[in-house]
Structures are given as structure tokens and as C-alpha cells.
mmCIF file of the N, C-alpha and C atoms, coordinates in Angstrom:
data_MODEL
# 
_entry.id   MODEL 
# 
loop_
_atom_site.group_PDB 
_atom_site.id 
_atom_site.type_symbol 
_atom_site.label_atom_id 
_atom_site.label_alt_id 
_atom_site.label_comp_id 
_atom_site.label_asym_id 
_atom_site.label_entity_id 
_atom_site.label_seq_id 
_atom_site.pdbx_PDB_ins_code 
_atom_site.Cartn_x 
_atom_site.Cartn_y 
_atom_site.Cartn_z 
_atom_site.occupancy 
_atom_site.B_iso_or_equiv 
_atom_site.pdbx_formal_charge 
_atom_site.auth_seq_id 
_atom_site.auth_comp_id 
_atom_site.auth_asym_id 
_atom_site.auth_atom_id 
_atom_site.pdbx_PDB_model_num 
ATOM 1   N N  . UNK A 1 1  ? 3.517   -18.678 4.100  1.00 0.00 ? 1  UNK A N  1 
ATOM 2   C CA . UNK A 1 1  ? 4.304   -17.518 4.447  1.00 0.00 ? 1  UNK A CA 1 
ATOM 3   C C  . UNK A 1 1  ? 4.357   -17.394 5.967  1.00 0.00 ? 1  UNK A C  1 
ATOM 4   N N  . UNK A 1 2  ? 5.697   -17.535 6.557  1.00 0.00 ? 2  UNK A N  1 
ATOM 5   C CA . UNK A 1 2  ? 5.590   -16.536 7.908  1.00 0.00 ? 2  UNK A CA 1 
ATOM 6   C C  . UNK A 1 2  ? 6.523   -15.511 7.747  1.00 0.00 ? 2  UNK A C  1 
ATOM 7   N N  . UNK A 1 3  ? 5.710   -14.139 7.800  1.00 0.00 ? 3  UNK A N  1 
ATOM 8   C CA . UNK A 1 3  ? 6.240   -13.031 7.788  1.00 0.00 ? 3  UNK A CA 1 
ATOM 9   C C  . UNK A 1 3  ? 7.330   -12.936 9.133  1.00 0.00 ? 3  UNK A C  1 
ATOM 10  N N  . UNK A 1 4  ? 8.480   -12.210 8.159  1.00 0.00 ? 4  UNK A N  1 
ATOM 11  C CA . UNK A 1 4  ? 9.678   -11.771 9.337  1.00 0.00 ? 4  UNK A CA 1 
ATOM 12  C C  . UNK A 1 4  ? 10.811  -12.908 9.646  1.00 0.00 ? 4  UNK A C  1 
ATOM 13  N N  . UNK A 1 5  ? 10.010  -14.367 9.313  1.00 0.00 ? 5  UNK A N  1 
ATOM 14  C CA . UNK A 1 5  ? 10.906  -15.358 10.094 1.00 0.00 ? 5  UNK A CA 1 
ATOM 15  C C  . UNK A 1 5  ? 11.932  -15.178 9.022  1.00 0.00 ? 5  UNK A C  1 
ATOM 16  N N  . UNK A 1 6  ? 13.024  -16.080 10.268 1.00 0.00 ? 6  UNK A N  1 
ATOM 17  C CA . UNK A 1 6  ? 14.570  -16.178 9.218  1.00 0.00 ? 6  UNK A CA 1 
ATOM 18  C C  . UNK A 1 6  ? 15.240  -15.040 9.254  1.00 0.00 ? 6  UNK A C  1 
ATOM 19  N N  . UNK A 1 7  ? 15.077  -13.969 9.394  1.00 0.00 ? 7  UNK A N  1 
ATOM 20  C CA . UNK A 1 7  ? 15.523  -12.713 9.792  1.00 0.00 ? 7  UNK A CA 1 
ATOM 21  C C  . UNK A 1 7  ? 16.614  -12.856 10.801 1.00 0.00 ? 7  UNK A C  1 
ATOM 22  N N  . UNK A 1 8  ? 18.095  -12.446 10.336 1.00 0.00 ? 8  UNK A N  1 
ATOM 23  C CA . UNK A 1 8  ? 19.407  -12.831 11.995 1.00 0.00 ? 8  UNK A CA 1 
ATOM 24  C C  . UNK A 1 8  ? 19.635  -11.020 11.771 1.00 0.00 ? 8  UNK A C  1 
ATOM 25  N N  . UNK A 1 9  ? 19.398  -10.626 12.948 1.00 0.00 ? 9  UNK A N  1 
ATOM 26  C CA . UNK A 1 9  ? 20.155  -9.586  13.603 1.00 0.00 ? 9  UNK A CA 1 
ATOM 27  C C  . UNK A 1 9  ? 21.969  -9.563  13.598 1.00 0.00 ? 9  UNK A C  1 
ATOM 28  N N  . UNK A 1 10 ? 22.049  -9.590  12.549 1.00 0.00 ? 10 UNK A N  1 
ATOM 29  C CA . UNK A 1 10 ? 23.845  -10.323 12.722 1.00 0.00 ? 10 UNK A CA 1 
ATOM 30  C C  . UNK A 1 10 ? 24.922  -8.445  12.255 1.00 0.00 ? 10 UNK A C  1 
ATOM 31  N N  . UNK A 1 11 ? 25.739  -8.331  13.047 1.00 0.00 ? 11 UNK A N  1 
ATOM 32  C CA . UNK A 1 11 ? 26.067  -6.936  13.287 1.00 0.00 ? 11 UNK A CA 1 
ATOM 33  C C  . UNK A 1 11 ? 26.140  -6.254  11.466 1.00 0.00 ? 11 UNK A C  1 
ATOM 34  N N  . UNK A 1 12 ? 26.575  -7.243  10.498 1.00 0.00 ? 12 UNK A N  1 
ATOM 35  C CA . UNK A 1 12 ? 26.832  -6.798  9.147  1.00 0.00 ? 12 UNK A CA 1 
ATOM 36  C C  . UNK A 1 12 ? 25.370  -6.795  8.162  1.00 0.00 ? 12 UNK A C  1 
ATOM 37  N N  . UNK A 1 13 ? 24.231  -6.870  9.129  1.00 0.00 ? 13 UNK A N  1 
ATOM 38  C CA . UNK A 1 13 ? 23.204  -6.783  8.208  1.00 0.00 ? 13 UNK A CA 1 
ATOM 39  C C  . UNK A 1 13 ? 22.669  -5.409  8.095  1.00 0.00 ? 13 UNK A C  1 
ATOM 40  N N  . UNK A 1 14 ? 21.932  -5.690  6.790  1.00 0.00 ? 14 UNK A N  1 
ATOM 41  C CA . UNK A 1 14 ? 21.048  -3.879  6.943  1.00 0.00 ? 14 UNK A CA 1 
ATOM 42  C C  . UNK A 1 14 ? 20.336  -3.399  7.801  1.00 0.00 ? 14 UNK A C  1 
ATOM 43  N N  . UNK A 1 15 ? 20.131  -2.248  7.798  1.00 0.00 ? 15 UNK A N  1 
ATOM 44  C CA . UNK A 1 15 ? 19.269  -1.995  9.214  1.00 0.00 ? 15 UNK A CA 1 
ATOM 45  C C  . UNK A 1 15 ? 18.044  -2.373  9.498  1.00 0.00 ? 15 UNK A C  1 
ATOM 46  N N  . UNK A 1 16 ? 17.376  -2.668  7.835  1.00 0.00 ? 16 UNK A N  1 
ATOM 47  C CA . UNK A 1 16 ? 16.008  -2.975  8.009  1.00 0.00 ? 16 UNK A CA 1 
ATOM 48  C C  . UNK A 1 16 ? 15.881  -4.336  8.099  1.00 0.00 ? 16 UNK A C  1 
ATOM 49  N N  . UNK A 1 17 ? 16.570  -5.010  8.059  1.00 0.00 ? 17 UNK A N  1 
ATOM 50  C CA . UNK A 1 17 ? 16.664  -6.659  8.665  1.00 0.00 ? 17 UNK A CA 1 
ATOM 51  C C  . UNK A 1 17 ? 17.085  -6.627  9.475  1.00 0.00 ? 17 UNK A C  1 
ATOM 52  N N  . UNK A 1 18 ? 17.375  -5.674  10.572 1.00 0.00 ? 18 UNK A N  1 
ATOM 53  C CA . UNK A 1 18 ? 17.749  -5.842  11.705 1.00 0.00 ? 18 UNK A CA 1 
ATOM 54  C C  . UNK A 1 18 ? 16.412  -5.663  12.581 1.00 0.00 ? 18 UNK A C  1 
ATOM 55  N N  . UNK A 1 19 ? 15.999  -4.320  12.084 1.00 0.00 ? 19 UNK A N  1 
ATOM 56  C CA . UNK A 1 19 ? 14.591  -3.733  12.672 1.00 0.00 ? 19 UNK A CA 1 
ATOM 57  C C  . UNK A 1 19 ? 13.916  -5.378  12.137 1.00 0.00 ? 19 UNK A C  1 
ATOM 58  N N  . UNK A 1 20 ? 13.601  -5.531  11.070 1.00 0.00 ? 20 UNK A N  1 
ATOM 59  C CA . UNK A 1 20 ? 12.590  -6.621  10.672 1.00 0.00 ? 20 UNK A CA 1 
ATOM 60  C C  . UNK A 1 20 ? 12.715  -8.007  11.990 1.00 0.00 ? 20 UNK A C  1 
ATOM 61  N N  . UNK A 1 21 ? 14.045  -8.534  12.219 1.00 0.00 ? 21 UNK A N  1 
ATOM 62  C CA . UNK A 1 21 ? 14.463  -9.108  13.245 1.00 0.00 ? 21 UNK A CA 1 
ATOM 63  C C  . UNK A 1 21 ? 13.558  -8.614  14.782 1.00 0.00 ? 21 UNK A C  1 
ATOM 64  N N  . UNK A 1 22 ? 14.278  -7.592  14.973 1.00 0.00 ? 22 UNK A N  1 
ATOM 65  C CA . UNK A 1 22 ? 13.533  -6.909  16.259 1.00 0.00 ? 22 UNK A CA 1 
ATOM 66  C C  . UNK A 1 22 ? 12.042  -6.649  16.124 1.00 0.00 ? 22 UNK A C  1 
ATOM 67  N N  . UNK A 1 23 ? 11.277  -6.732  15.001 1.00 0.00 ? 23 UNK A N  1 
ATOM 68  C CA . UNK A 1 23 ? 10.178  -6.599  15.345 1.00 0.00 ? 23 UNK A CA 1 
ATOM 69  C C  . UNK A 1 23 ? 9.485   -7.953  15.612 1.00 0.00 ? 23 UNK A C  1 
ATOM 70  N N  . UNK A 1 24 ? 9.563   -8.968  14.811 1.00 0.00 ? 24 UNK A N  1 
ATOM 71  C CA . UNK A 1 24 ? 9.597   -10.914 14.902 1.00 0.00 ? 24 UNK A CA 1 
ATOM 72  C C  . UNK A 1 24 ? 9.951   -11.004 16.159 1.00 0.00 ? 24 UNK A C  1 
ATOM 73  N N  . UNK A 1 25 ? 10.665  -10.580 17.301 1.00 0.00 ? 25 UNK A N  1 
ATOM 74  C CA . UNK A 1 25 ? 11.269  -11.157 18.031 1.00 0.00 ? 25 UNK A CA 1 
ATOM 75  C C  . UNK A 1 25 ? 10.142  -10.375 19.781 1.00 0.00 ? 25 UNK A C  1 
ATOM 76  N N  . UNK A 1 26 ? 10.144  -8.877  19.634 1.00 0.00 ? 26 UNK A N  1 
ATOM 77  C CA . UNK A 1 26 ? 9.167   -8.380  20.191 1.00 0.00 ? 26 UNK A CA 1 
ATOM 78  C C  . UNK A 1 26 ? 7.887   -8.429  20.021 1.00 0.00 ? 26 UNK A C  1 
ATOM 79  N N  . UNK A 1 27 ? 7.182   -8.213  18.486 1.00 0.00 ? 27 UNK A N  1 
ATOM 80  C CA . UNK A 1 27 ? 6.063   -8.024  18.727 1.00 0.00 ? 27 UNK A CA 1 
ATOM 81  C C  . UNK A 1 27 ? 5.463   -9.296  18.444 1.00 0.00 ? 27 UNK A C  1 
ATOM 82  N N  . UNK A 1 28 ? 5.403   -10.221 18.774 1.00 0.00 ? 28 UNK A N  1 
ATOM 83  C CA . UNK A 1 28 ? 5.218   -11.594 19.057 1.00 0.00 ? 28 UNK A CA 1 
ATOM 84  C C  . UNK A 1 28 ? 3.851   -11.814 19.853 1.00 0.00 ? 28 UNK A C  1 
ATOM 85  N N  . UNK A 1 29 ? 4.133   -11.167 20.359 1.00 0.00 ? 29 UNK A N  1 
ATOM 86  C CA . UNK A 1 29 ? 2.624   -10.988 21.687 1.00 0.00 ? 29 UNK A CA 1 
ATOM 87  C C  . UNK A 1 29 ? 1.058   -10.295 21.089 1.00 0.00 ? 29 UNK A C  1 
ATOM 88  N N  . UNK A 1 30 ? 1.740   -9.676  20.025 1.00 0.00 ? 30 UNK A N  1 
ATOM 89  C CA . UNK A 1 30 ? 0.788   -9.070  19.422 1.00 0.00 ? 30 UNK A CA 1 
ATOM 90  C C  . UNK A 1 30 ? 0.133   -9.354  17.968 1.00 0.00 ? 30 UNK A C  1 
ATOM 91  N N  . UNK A 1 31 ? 1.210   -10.176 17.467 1.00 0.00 ? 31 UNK A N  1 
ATOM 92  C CA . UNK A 1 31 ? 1.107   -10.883 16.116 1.00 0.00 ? 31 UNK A CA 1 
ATOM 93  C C  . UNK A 1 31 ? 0.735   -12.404 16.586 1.00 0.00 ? 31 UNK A C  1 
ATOM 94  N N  . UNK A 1 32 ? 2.018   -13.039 17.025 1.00 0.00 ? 32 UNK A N  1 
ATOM 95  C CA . UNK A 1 32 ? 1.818   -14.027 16.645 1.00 0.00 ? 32 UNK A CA 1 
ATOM 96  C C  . UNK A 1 32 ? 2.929   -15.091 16.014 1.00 0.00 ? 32 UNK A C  1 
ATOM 97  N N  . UNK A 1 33 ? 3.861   -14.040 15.570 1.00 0.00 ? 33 UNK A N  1 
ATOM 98  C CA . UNK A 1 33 ? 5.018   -14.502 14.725 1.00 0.00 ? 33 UNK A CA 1 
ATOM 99  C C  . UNK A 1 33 ? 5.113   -16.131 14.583 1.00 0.00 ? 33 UNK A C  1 
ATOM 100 N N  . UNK A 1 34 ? 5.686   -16.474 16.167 1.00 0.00 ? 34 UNK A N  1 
ATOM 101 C CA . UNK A 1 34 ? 6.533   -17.533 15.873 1.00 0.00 ? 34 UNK A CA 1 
ATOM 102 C C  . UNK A 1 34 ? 5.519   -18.785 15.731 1.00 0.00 ? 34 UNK A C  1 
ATOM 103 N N  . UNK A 1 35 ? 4.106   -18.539 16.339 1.00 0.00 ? 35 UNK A N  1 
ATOM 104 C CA . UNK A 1 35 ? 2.992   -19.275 16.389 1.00 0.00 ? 35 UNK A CA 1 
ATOM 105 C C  . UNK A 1 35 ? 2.815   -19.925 14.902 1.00 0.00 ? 35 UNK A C  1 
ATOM 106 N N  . UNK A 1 36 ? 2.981   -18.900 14.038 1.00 0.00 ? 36 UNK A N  1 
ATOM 107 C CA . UNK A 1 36 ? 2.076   -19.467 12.582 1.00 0.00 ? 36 UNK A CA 1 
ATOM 108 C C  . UNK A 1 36 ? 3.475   -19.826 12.519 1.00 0.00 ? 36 UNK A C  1 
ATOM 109 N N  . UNK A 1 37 ? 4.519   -19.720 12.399 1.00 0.00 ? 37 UNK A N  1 
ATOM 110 C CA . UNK A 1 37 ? 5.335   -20.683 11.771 1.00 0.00 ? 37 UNK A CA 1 
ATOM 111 C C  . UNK A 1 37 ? 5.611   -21.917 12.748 1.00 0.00 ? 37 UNK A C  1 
ATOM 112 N N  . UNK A 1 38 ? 5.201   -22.334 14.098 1.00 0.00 ? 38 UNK A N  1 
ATOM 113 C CA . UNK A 1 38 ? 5.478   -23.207 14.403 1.00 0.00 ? 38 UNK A CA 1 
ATOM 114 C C  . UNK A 1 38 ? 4.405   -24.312 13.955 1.00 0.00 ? 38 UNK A C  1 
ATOM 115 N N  . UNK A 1 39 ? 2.938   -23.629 13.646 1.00 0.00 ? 39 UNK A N  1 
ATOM 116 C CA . UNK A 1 39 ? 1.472   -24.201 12.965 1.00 0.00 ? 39 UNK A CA 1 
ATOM 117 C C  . UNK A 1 39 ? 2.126   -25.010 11.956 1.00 0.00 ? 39 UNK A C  1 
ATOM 118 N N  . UNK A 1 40 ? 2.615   -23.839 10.615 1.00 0.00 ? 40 UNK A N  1 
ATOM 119 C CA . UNK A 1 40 ? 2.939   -24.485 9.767  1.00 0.00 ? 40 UNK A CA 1 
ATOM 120 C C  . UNK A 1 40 ? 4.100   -25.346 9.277  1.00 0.00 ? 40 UNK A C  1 
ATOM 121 N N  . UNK A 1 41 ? 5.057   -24.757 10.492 1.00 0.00 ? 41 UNK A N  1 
ATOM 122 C CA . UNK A 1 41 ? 6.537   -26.307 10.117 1.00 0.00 ? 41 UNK A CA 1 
ATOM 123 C C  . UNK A 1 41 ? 5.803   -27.734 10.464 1.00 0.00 ? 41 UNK A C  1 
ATOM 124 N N  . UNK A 1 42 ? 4.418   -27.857 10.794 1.00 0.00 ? 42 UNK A N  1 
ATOM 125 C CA . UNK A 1 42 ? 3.982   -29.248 11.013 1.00 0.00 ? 42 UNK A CA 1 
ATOM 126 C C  . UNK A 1 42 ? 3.630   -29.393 9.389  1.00 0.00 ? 42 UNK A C  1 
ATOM 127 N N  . UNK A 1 43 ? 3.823   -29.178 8.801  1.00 0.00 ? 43 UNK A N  1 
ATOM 128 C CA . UNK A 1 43 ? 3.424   -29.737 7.087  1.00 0.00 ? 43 UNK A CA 1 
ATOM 129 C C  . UNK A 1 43 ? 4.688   -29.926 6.216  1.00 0.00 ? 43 UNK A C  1 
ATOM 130 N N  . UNK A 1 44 ? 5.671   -29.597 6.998  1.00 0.00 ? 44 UNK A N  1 
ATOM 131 C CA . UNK A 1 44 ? 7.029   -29.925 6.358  1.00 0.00 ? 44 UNK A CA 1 
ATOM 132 C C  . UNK A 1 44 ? 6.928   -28.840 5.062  1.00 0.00 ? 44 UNK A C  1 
ATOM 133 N N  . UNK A 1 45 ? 6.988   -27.757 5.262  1.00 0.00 ? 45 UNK A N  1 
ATOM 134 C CA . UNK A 1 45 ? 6.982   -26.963 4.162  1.00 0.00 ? 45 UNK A CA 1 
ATOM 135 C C  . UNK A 1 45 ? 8.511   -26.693 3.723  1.00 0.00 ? 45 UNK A C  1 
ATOM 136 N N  . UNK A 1 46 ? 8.609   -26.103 2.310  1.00 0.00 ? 46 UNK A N  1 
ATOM 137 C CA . UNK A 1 46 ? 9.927   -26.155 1.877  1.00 0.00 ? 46 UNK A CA 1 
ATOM 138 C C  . UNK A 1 46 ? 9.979   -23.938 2.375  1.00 0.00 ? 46 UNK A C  1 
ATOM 139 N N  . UNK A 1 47 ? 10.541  -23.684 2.831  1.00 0.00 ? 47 UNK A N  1 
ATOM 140 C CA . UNK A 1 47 ? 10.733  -22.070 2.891  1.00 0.00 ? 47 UNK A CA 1 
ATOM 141 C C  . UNK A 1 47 ? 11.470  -21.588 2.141  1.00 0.00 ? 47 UNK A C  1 
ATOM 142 N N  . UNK A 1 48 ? 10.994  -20.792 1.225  1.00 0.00 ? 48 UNK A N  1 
ATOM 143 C CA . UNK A 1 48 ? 11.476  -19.494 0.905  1.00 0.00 ? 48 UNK A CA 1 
ATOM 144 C C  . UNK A 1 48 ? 11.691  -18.337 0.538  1.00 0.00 ? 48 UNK A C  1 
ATOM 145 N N  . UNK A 1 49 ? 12.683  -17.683 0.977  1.00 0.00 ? 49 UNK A N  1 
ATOM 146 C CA . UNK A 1 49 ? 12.138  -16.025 0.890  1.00 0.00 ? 49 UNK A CA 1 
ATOM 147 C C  . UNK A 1 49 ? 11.351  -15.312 -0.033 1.00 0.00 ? 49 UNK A C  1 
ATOM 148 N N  . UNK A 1 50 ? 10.366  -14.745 0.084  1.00 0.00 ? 50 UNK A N  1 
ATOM 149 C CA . UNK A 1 50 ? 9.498   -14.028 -0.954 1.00 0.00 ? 50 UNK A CA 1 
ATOM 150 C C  . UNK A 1 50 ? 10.237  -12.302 -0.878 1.00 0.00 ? 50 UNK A C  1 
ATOM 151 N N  . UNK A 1 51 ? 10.109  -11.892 -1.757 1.00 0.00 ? 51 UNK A N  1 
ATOM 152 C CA . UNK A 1 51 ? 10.643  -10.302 -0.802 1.00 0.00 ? 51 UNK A CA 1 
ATOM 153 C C  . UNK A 1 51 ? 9.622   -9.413  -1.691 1.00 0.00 ? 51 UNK A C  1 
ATOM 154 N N  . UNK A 1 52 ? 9.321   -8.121  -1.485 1.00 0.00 ? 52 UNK A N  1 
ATOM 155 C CA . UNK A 1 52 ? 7.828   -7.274  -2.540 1.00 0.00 ? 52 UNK A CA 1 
ATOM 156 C C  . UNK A 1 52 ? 9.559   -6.235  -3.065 1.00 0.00 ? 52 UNK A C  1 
ATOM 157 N N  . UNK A 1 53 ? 9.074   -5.524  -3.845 1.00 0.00 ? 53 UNK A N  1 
ATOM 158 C CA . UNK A 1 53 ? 9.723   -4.262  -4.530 1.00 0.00 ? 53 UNK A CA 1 
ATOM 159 C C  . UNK A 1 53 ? 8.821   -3.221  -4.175 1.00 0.00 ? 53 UNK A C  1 
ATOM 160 N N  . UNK A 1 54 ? 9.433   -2.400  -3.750 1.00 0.00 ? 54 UNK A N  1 
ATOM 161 C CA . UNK A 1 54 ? 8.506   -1.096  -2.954 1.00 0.00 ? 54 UNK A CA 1 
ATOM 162 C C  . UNK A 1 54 ? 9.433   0.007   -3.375 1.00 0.00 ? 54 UNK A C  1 
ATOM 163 N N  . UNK A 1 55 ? 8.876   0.979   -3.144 1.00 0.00 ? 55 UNK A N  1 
ATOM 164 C CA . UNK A 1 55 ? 9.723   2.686   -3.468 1.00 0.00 ? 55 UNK A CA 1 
ATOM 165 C C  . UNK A 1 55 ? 10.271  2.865   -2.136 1.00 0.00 ? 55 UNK A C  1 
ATOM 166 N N  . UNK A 1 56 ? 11.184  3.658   -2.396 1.00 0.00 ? 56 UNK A N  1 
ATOM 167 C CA . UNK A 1 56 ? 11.718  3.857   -1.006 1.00 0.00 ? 56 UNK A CA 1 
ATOM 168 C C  . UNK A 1 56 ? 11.130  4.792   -0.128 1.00 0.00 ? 56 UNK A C  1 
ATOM 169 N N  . UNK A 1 57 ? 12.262  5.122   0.926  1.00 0.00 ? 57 UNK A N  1 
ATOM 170 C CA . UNK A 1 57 ? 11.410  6.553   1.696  1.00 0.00 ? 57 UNK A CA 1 
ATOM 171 C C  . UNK A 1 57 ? 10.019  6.297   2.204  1.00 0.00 ? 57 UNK A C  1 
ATOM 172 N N  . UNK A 1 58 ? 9.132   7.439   2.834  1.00 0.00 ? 58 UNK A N  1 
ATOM 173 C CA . UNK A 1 58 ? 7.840   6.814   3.359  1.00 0.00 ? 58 UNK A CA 1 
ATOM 174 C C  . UNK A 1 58 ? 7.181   6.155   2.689  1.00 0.00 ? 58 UNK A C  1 
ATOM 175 N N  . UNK A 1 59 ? 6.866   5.636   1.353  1.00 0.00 ? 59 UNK A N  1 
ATOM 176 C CA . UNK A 1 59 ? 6.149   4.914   0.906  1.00 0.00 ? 59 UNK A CA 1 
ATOM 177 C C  . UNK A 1 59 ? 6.267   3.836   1.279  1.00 0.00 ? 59 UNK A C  1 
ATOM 178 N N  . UNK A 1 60 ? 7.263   3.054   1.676  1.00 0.00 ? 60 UNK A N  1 
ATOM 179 C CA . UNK A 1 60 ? 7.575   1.962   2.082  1.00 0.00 ? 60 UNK A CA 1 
ATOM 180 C C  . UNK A 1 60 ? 6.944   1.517   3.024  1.00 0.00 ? 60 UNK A C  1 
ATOM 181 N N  . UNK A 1 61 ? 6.445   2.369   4.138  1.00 0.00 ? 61 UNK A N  1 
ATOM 182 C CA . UNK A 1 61 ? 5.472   2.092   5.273  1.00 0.00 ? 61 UNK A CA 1 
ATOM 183 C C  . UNK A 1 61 ? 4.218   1.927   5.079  1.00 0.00 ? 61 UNK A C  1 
ATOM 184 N N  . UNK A 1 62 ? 3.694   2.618   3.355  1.00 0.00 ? 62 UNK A N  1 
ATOM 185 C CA . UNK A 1 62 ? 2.370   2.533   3.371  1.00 0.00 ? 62 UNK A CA 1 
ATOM 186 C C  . UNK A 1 62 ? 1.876   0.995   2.240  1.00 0.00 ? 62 UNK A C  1 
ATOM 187 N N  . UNK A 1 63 ? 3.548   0.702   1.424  1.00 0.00 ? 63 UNK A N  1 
ATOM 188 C CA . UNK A 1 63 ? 3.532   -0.443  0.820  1.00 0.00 ? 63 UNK A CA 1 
ATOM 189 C C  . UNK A 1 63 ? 3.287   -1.784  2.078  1.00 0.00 ? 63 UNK A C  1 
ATOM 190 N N  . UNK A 1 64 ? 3.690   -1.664  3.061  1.00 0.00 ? 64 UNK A N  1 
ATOM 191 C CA . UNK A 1 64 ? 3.994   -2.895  4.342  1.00 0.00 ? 64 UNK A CA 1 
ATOM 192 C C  . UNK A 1 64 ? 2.906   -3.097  5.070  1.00 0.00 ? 64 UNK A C  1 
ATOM 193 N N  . UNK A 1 65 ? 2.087   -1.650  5.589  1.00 0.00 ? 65 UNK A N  1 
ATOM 194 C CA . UNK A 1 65 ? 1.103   -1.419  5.584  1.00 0.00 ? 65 UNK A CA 1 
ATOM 195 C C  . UNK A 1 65 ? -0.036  -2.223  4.649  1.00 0.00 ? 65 UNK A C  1 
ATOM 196 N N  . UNK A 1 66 ? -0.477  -2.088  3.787  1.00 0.00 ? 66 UNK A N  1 
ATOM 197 C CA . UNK A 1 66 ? -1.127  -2.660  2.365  1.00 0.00 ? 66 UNK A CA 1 
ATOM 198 C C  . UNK A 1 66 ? -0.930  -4.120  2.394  1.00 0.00 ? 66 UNK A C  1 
ATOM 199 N N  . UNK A 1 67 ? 0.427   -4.384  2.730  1.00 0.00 ? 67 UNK A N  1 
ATOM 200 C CA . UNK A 1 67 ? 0.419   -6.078  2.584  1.00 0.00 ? 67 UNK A CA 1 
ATOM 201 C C  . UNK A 1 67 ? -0.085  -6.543  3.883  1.00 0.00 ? 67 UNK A C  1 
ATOM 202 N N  . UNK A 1 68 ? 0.176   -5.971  5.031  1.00 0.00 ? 68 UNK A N  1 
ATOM 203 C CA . UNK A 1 68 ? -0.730  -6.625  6.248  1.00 0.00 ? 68 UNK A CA 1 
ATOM 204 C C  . UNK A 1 68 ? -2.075  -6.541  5.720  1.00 0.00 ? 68 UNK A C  1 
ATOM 205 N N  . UNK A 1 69 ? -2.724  -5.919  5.550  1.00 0.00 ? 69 UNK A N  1 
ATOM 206 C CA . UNK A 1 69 ? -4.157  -5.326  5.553  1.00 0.00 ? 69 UNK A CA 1 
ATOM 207 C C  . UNK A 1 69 ? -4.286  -6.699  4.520  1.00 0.00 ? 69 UNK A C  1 
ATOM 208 N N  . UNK A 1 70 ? -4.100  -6.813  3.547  1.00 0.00 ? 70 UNK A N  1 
ATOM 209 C CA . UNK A 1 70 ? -4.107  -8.106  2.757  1.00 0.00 ? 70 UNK A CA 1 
ATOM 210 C C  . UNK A 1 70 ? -3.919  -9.778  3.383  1.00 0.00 ? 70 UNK A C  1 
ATOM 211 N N  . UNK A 1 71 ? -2.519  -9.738  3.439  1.00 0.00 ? 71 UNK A N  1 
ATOM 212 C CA . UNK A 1 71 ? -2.704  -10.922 4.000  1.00 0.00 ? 71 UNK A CA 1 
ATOM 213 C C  . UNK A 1 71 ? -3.410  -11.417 5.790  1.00 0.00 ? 71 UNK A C  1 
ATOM 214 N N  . UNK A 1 72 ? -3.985  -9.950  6.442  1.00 0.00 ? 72 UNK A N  1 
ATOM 215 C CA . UNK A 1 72 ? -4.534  -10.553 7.502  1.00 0.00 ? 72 UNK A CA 1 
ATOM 216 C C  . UNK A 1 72 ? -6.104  -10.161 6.694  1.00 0.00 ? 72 UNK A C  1 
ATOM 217 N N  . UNK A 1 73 ? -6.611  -10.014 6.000  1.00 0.00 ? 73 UNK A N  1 
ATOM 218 C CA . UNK A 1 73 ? -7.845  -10.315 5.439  1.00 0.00 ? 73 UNK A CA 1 
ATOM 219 C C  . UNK A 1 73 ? -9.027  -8.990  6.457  1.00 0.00 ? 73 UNK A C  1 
ATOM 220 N N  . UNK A 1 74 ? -7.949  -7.624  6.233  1.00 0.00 ? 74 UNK A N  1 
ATOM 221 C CA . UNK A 1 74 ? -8.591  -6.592  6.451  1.00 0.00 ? 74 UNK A CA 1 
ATOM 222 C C  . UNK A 1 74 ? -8.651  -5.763  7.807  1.00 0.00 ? 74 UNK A C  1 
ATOM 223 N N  . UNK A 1 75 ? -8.758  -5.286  7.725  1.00 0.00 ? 75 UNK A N  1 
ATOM 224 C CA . UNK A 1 75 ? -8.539  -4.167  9.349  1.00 0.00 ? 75 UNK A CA 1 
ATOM 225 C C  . UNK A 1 75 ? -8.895  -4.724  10.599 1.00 0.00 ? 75 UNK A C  1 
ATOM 226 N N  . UNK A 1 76 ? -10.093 -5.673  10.194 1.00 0.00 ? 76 UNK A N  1 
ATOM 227 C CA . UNK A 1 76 ? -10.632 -6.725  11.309 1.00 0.00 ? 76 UNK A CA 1 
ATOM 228 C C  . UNK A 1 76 ? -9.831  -7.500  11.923 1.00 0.00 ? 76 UNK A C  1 
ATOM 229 N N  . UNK A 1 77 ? -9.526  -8.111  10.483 1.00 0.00 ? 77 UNK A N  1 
ATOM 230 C CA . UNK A 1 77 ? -8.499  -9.522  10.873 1.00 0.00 ? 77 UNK A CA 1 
ATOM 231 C C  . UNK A 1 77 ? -6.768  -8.760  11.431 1.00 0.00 ? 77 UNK A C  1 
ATOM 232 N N  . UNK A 1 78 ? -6.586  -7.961  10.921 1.00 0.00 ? 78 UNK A N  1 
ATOM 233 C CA . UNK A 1 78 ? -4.914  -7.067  11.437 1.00 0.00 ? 78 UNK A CA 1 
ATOM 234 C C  . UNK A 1 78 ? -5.248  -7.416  12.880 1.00 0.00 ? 78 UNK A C  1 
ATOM 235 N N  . UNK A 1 79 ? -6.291  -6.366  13.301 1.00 0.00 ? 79 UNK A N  1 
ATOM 236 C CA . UNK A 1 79 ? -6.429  -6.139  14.359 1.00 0.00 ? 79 UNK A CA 1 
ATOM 237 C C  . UNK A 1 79 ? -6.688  -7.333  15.810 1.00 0.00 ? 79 UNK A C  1 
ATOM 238 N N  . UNK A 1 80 ? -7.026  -8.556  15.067 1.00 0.00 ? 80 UNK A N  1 
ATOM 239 C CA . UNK A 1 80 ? -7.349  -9.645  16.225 1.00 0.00 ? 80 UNK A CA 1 
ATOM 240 C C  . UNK A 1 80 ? -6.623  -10.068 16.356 1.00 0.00 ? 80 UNK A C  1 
# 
């Protein structure tokens, strides 16, 4: 998985693939983004999109929330 990648800011997309875009593209410095996917295009991986089903409205922040905390392996790991 690299979260966010593949994401185009393209004027007819939704807003939250736009934001999703803008965040891959800024917070980079702080994640990491393009790093783990440049790690892992060395294994010739096949990509593709995973997407979760979430409720809408604020829950959605605390569903996105939940999956970081997971796949970075806890508040520790988010945070480094």
C-alpha cells in the first residue's frame, strides 16, 4: 500500500481527491508519501486501488484516523 498515491488533482474530480492529492503532495515532509512508494516500486509491484467504506460527515475523520493508527503500528509509529 502507498497511501494517497495516484491521486490527480484534475479540475473534474471530487473534492476529497483533490484534498487527498494536496495532502500526498504537501505533507510529504512529514509522512513520507512518495518515499514508501518509491521503496516499494523497487519490487515491481502490481497497484491497486484499495478504497475503506466509511459513514459520512465527521465520522469519516475518525474512520481515517483509525486506519493510520493501524497501519503505522500505533501512536508511536504515526508519530515518527
Amino acid at each position: 500500500m502507498a497511501p494517497l498515491s495516484g491521486l490527480d488533482a484534475r479540475p473534474l474530480a471530487s473534492s476529497l481527491t483533490r484534498i487527498g492529492a494536496l495532502v500526498y503532495a504537501e505533507a510529504g515532509a512529514l509522512y513520507g508519501f512518495e518515499g514508501l512508494r518509491a521503496f516499494k516500486e523497487k519490487f515491481s509491484p502490481r497497484w491497486e486501488p484499495v478504497y475503506i467504506a466509511a459513514p459520512g460527515g465527521w465520522n469519516l475523520g475518525r474512520t481515517l484516523a483509525d486506519a493510520a493508527l493501524l497501519s503505522s503500528g500505533g501512536i508511536v509509529g504515526l508519530l515518527r
